[in-house]
C-alpha atoms as one frame of an Amber mdcrd trajectory, in Angstrom:
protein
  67.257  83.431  -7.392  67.611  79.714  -5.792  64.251  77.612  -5.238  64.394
  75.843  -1.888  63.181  72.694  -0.942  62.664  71.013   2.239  60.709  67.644
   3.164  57.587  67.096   5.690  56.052  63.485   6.831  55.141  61.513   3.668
  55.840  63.983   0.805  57.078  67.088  -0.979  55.155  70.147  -2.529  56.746
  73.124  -4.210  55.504  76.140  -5.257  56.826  79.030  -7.422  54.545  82.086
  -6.548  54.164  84.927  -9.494  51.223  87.129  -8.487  50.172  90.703  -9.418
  48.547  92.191  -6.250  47.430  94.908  -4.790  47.992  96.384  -1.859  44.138
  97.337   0.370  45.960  97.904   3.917  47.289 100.665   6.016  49.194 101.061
   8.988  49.909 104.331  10.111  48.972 105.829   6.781  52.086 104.036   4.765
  52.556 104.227   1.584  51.373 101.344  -0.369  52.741 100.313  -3.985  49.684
  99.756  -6.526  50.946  96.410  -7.094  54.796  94.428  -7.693  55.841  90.913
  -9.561  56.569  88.257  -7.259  59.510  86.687  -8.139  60.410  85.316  -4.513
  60.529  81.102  -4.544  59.419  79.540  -1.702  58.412  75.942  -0.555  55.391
  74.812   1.707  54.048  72.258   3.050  50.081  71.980   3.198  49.045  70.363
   6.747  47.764  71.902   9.668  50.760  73.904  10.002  52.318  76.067   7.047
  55.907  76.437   6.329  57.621  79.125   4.008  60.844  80.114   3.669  62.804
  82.483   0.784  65.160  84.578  -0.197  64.406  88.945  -0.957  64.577  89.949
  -3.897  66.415  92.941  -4.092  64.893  93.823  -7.468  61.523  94.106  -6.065
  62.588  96.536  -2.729  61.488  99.755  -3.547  62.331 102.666  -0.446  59.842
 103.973   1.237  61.015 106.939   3.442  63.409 107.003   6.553  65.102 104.055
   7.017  62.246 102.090   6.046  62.144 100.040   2.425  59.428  97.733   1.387
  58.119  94.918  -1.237  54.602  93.762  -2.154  54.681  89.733  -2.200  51.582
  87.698  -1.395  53.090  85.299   1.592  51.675  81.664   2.483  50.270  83.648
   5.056  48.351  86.813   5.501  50.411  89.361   6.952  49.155  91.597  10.176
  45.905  93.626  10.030  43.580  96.134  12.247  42.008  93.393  13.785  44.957
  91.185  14.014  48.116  93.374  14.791  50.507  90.217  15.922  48.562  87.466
  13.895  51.693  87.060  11.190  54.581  84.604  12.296  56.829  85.628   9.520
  60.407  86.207  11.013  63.114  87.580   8.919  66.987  87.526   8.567  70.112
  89.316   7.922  72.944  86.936   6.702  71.481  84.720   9.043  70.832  86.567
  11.791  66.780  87.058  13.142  66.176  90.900  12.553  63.228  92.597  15.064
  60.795  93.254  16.455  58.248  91.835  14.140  55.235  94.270  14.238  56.751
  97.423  14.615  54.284 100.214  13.178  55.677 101.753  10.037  56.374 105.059
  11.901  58.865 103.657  13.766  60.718 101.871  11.299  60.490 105.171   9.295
  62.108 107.057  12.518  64.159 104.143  14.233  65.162 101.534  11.834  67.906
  99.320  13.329  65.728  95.969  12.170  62.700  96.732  12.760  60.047  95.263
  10.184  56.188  94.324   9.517  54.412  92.241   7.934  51.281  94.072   7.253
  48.487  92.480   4.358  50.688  91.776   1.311  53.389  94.119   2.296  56.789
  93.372   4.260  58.232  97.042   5.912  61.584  96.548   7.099  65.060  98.263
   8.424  68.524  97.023   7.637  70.350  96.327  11.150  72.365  98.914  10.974
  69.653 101.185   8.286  72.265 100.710   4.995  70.127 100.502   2.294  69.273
  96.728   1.686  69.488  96.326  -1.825  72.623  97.834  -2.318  74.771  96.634
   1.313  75.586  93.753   0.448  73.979  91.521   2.972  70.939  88.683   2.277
  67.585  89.169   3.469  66.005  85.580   4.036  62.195  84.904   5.605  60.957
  81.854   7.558  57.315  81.591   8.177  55.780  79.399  11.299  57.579  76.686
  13.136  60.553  75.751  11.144  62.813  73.983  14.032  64.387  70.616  12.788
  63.090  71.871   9.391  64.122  74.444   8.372  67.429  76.331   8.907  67.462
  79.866   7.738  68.968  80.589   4.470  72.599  81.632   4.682  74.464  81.031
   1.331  76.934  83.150  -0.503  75.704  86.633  -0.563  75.116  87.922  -4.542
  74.402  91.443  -5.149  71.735  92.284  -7.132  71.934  95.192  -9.092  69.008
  97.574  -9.325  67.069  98.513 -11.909  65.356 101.973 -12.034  65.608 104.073
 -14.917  68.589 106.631 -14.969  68.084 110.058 -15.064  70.833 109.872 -17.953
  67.308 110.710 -20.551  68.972 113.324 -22.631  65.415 114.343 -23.602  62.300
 115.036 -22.518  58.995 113.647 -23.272  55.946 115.928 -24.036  56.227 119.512
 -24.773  59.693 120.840 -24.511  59.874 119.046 -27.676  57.264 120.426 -29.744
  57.790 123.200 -31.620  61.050 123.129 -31.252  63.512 121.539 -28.704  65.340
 121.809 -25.470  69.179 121.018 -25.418  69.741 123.352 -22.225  73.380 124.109
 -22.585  74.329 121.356 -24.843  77.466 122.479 -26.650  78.759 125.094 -23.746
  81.153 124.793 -21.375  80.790 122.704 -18.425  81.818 124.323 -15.207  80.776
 123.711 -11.486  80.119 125.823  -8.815  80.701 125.247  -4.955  79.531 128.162
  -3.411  75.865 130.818  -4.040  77.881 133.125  -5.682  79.636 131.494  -8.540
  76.265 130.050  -9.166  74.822 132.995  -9.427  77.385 133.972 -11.755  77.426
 131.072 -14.063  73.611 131.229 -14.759  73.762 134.768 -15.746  76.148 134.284
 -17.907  74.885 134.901 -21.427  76.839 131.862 -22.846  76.166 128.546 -23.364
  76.425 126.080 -19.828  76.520 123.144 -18.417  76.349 123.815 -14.900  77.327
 121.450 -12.269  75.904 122.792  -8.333  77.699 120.658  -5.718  76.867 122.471
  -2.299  74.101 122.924  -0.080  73.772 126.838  -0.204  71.728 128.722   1.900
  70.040 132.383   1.271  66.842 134.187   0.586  65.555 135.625  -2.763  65.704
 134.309  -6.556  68.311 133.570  -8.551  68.382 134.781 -12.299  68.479 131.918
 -15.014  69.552 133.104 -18.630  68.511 130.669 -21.451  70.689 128.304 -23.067
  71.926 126.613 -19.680  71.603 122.665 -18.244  71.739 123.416 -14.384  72.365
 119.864 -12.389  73.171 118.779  -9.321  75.275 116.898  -7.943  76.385 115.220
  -4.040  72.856 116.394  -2.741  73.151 119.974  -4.149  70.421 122.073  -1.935
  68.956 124.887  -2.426  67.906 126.589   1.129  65.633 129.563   0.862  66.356
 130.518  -2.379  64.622 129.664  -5.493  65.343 129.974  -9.604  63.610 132.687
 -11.431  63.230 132.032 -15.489  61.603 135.387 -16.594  61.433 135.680 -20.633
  64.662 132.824 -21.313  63.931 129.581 -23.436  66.380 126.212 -24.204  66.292
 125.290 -19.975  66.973 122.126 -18.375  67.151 122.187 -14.348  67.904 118.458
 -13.185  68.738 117.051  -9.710  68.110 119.829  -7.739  66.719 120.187  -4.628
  65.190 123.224  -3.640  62.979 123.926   0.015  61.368 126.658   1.801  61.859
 129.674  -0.660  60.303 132.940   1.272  58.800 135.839  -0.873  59.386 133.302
  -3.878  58.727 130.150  -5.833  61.160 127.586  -6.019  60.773 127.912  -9.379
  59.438 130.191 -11.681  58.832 130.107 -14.909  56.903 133.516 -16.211  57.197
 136.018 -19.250  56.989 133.959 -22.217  59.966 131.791 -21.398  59.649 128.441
 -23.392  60.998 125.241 -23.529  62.360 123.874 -20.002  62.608 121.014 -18.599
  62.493 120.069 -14.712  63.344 117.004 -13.763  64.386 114.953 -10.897  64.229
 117.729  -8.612  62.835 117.883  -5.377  61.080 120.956  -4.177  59.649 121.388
  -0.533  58.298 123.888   1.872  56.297 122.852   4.697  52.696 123.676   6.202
  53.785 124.990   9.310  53.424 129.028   8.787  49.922 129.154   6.859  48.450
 129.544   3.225  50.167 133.164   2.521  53.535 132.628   3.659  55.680 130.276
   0.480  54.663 130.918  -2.933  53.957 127.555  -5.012  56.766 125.176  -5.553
  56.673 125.836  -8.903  54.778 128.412 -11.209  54.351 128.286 -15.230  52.682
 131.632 -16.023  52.269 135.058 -18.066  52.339 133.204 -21.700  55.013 131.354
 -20.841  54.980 127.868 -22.692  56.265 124.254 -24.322  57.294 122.917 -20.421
  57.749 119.362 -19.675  57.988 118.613 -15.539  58.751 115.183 -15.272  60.084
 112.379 -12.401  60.223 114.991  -9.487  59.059 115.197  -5.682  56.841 117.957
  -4.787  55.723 117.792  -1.232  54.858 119.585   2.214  53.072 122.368   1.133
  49.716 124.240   0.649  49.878 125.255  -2.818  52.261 123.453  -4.912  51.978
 124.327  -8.755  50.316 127.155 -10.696  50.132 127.270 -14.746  48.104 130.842
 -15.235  48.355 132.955 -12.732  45.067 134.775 -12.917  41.006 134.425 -14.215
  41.416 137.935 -16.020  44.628 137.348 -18.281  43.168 136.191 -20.993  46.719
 136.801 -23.081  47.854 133.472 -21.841  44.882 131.720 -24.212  47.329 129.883
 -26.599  49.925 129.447 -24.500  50.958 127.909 -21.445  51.625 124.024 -22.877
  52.848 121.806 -20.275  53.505 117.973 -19.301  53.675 116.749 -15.854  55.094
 112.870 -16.288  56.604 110.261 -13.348  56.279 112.982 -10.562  55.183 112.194
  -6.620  53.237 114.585  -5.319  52.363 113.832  -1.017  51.431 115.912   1.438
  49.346 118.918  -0.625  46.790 120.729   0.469  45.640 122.074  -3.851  47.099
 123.106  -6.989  48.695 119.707  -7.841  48.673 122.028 -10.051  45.702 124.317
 -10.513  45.786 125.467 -14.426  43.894 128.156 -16.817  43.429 128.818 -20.116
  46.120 126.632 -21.360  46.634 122.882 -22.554  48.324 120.650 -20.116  48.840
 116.715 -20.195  49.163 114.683 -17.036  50.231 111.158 -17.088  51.915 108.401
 -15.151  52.077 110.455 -11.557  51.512 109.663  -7.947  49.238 111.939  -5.787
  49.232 110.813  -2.365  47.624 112.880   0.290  45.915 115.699  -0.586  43.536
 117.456   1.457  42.029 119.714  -1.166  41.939 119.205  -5.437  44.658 117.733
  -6.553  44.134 118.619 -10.311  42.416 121.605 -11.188  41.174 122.928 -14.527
  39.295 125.993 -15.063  39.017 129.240 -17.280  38.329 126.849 -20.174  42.044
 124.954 -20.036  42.001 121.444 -21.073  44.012 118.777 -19.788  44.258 115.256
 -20.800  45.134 112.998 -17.725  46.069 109.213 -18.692  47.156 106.421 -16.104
  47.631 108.413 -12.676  47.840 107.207  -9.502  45.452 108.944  -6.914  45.521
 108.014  -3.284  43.992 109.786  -0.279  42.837 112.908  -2.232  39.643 114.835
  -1.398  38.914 115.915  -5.158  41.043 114.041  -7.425  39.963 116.059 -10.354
  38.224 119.739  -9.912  36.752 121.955 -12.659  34.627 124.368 -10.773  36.577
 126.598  -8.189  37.119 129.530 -10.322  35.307 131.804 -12.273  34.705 129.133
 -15.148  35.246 125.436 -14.974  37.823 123.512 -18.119  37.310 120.615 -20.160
  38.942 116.904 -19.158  39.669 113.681 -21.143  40.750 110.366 -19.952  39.658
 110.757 -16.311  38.713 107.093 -16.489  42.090 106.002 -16.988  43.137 107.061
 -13.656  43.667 104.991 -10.629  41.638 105.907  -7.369  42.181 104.675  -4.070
  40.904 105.852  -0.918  39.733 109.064  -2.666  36.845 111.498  -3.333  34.813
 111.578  -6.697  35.906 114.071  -9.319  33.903 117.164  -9.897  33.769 117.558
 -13.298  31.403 119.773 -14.601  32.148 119.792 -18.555  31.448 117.104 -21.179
  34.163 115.044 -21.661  36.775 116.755 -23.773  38.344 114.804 -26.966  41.615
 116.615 -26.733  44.396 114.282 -27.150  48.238 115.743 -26.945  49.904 116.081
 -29.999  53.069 114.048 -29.513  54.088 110.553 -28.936  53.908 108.721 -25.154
  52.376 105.413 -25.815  55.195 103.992 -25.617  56.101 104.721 -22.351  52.889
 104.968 -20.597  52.661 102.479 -17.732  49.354 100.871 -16.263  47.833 103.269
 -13.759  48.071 100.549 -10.857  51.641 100.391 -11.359  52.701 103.797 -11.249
  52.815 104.309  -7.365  55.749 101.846  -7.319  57.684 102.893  -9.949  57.216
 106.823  -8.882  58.325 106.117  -5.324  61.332 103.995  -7.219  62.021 106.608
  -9.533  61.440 110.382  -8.801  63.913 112.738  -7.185  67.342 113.562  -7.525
  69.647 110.451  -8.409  73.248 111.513  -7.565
């Protein structure tokens, strides 16, 4: 990244800005990163009128939803606000060219695009001209702030590409408990074949070997389809599931990856049930919507029925009432001792509960981003405990809920959550001491940065 200079009557200041902030403003309920490094260089000059111009970083753009992408950077200036809509003079550029309008409400650069940006608190919102992702087009993305004629021309030099840096999904194993007693290789060591249409798929994950199964298609159906153990299931070019969900009933040694899966009817998306043990789910993306009432979808996803040693990691769950269950009922009491799960890196938006609701069992939630929730998001009853560590909370009613069922559940590490805009816990147990019993240290994030890197990371990747 170049530092540019420029002169103004009598002398020269330069600045290199590095700030940690976080983001306090809305504008038609966007989402808002806990906080980014600035690593933008800029120069100003202090009189009675400010100057600032710079280069985007395309390491710090992080996509927001739509053709909308956005990056937390604390500007010379403060950016628009409810009382001052128009106030920010920021103008930005594509390869040279002036991008607009400025102050476009985040809605419509979600819906629209073609340009269209804000400045809004610490946060710039913006489109690419023709809405091509930014960081990966190609193309520059400069800033000028106030009157820069004569001064100031805006920033056209050779373009350089910045490469990205998210994690992969490439983790060939999970964290938490699909590795404890025991392990989860999926199909490691089978054949790998791939499937373009619902009924080779079908096919291939009933089949009682070994397999590496590759779904490229968007297939469309109702009902569930049957999932024998020893199988990695991925996705590939978008694979969608329409309508149609997996079933794992009394299989082990799972790994679903990639996967997109929406509006199941009469079914979960997934469900895990009947002792099955040791799956992994991740970077999937499971919808419904909100449209047809509590009673019509099942939950997205559903660990139950002494099933156990489940690790749901770096996935979207959205648009629905009830999104995941672990124990299915107050009266089975066989699941005490079982049901063992870890919910890491996942975005959870636009839930009414159950994010997830759990029983009886022991579950471990860390590092995910709950945003918009109308009801609990976690709940823990029927004496489960759950340890949550460094979760980001935004817009939720009851972030943490012990005492909607029969009998409440213990908690630990509630104070290492992030809350923003959100109710108060209702926790009705003492504190439990219950810590997980393997390794995560190591890649547990600060709670304030987890919105970010969720919205960066979670989801299918190819």
């Amino acid at each position: 990244m170049k530092e540019n200079r420029f002169k103004t009557t009598g002398f020269v200041t330069a600045l290199l800005l590095t700030i940690i902030f976080f983001a306090q403003c809305k504008k038609d309920n966007q989402l808002l990163p806990s906080n980014s490094i600035d690593t933008f260089a800029s120069t100003t000059a202090p009189t009675s009128s400010t100057f600032e111009q710079g280069t985007l970083d395309k390491r710090t753009i992080v996509k927001d939803s739509g053709f909308a992408y956005y990056l937390e950077r604390k500007f010379i200036i403060p950016g628009d606000s409810e009382s001052s809509p128009t106030s920010s003079t920021l103008k930005l550029y594509e390869n040279g060219k002036e991008l607009g309008p400025a102050h476009t409400s985040h809605k419509d650069i979600r819906l629209y695009g073609k340009g269209r940006f804000s400045h809004w608190g610490n946060s710039l919102y913006f489109s690419s001209s023709d809405n091509t992702d930014p960081r990966k087009n190609g193309r520059r993305y400069t800033f000028t702030i106030g009157n820069v004629s004569g001064v100031i021309s805006p920033i056209t030099d050779p373009i350089t590409t910045v490469p990205i840096t998210t994690t992969p999904i490439s983790s060939d194993k999970p964290i938490g408990y699909a590795m404890v007693d025991g392990s989860t290789t999926g199909g490691q060591g089978g054949q790998t074949v791939t499937v373009t249409n619902l009924a080779d798929f079908k096919a291939a994950a009933k089949s009682t070997s070994p397999l590496i199964i590759m779904v490229s298609g968007n297939f469309t159906s109702t009902g569930m389809i049957d999932v024998l153990s020893n199988k990695t299931i991925i996705g590939v070019n978008g694979a969608t599931l329409n309508g149609v969900g997996l079933a794992l009933y009394r299989v082990n040694n799972i790994i679903i990856k990639n996967l997109k899966i929406n509006k199941v009817v009469g079914g979960d998306g997934i469900t895990i049930k009947e002792t099955s043990h040791h799956i992994w789910v991740d970077h999937c993306e499971i919808w419904q919507d909100r449209n047809n009432g509590w009673d019509y979808y099942d939950e997205l996803l559903e660990v139950t029925d002494r099933s156990s040693y489940v690790t749901i990691s770096n996935n979207k769950f959205h648009d629905s009432n009830i999104a995941l269950l672990i124990g299915s009922g107050d009266l089975q009491t066989t699941d005490i001792g079982f049901l063992k799960v870890t919910l890491y890196g996942n975005y959870f938006y636009n839930i009414s509960e159950r994010q997830p609701s759990t029983r009886f069992g022991f579950m471990h939630v860390f590092n995910n981003y709950f945003y918009n929730g109308s009801g609990y998001t976690v709940g823990v009853t029927m004496g489960a405990t759950v340890r949550t560590d460094n979760n980001y909370f935004e817009n939720q009613a009851n972030p943490i809920y012990t005492e909607y069922n029969a009998k409440p559940g213990y908690v630990s590490g509630a104070s290492t959550n992030f809350y923003k805009n959100s109710g108060t816990n209702k926790i009705s147990t003492a504190a439990s001491n219950w810590i997980p019993p393997y390794e995560y240290q190591s890649v547990l994030i600060p709670a304030a940065d987890v919105a970010a890197k969720v919205l960066a990371e979670a989801g299918p990747k190819y």
